[in-house]
N, C-alpha and C positions, 0 to 999 in steps of 0.2 A: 578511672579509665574513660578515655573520651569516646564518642562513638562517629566512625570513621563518616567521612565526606567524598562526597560523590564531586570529582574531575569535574570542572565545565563540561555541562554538556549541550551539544548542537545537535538539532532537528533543521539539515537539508533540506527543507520543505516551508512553502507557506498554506499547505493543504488544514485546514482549519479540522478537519478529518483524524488528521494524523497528529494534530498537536493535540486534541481531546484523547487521541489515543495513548498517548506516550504519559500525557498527566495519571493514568492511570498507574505507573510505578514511579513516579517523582513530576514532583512540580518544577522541580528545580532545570529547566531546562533553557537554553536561547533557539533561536529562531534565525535562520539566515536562506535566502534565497539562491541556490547553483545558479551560474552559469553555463548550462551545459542543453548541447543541439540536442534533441531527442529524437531525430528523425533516424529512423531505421537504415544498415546499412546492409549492403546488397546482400541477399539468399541469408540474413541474418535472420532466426529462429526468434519466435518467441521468449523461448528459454534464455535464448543467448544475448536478447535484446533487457528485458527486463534485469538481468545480473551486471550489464556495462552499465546499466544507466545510474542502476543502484551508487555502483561503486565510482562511477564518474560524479555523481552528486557531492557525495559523502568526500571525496576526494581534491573536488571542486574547491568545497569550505574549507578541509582543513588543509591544503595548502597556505592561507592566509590567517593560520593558525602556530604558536611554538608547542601549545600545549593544548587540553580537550580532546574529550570523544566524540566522534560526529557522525549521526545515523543517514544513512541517504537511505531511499525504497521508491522505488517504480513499480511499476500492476499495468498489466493489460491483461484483457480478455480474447479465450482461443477457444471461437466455434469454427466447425469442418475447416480446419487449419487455416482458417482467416484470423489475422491478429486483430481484436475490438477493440478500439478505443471509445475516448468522449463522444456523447455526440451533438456537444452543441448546441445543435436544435432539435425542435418539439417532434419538426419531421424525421430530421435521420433517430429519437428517441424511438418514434413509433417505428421505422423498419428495424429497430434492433430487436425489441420486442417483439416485433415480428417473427423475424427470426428463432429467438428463444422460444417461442409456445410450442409447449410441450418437448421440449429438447436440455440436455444436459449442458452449460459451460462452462470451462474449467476458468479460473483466475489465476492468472501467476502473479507472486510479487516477490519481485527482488528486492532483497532487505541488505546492505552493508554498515560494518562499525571498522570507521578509520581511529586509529590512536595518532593524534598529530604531533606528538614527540617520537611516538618510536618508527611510523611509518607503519605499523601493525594493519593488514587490513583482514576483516571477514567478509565474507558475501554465501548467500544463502537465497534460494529458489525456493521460495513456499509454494504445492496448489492446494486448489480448494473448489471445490466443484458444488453447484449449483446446476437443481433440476426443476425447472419451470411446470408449472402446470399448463394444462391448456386454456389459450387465454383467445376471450374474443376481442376485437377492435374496442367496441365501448369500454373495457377493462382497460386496454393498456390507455385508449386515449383520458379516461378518468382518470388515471394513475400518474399519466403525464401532467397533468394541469393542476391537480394536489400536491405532487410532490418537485415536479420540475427540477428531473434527478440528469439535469443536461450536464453537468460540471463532472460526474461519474462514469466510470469505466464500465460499460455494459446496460446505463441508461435505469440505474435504481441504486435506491439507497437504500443496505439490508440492515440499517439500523435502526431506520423509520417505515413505512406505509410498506415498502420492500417486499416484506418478508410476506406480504399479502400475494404476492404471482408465485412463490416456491410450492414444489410438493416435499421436497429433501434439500437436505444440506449434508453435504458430506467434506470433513478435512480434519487437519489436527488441533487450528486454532481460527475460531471464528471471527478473529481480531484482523485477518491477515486479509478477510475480507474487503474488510474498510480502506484496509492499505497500509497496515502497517502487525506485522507478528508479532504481537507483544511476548508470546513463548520463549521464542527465536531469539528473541532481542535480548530478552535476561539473560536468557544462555552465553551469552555474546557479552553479555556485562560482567556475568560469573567468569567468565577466560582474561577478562582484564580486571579481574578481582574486585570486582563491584557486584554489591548483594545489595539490594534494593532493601529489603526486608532490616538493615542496620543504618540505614542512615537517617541523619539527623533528620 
């Protein structure tokens, strides 16, 4: 008995982030960059932004696809109903951090799996919530300058130096932080009959 192989599969993304993430249940994966506008559209929600994007990603690639499965995932960040993105710079890093000390922020990230033979899509809103400790200026502008977490959604990266501004972490899956469920995503393999745990 042979043991069964895993579809082409695509990662939506060139987020260096989320390809370390997904190496975690297969290596076996390609890499393609969406073409898709991200800018937010009128009175659209958080919620409702991060699950188009997902699925506009993942939807993107396997259009120019007959067969494979293709993960798209967007994340932002939602303090006192303002949506946080990247920031950039070292300066908007310190007002977001600003912002965060001593305050709770939720992460959404919409995770989608397109099947490009059958048109099959999933999509799925993880959060995940982060509570900051109280931090003074010297703390975040040190933090900034070690870890220069300018390319991340809420101005840190909780898989390095990060985890040094939390007092809690609260969600289902710690992975979803980074930017990508890896939970979710099995789950999402297992309905298209892919079990990571049997391939070659």
């Amino acid at each position: 008995m042979t043991e069964p192989t895993l579809p082409a599969l695509y990662l939506a993304s060139t987020s260096t982030y989320r390809r370390q993430l997904l190496a975690k249940l297969t290596p076996q994966f390609h890499t393609a960059k969406p073409d898709v506008d991200e800018t937010p559209l009128a009175n659209e929600s958080a919620e409702q932004l991060v699950r188009r994007l997902a699925a506009a990603k993942a939807q993107a690639v396997a259009a120019g696809l007959s067969t494979g499965l293709v993960i798209g995932s967007d994340q932002v960040a939602v303090f006192n109903n303002d949506i946080i993105g990247k920031p950039h710079t070292a300066e908007n890093a310190l007002t977001q951090l600003r912002r965060f000390s001593g305050n709770k922020v939720t992460f959404l990230t919409g995770l989608a799996l397109v099947n490009a033979q059958t048109g099959n899509i999933q999509v799925i809103v993880e959060p995940f919530n982060v509570s900051f400790r109280t931090l003074t200026d010297a703390e975040i502008i040190a933090y900034i300058k070690k870890e220069q977490p300018l390319d991340c959604a809420g101005s840190f990266k909780s898989e390095g130096l990060g985890i040094s501004l939390f007092s809690k972490l609260s969600g289902d899956d710690p992975n979803s932080l980074i930017g990508l469920p890896l939970i979710r995503l099995n789950q999402m393999l297992l309905n298209e009959g892919i079990n990571v745990l049997f391939l070659d």
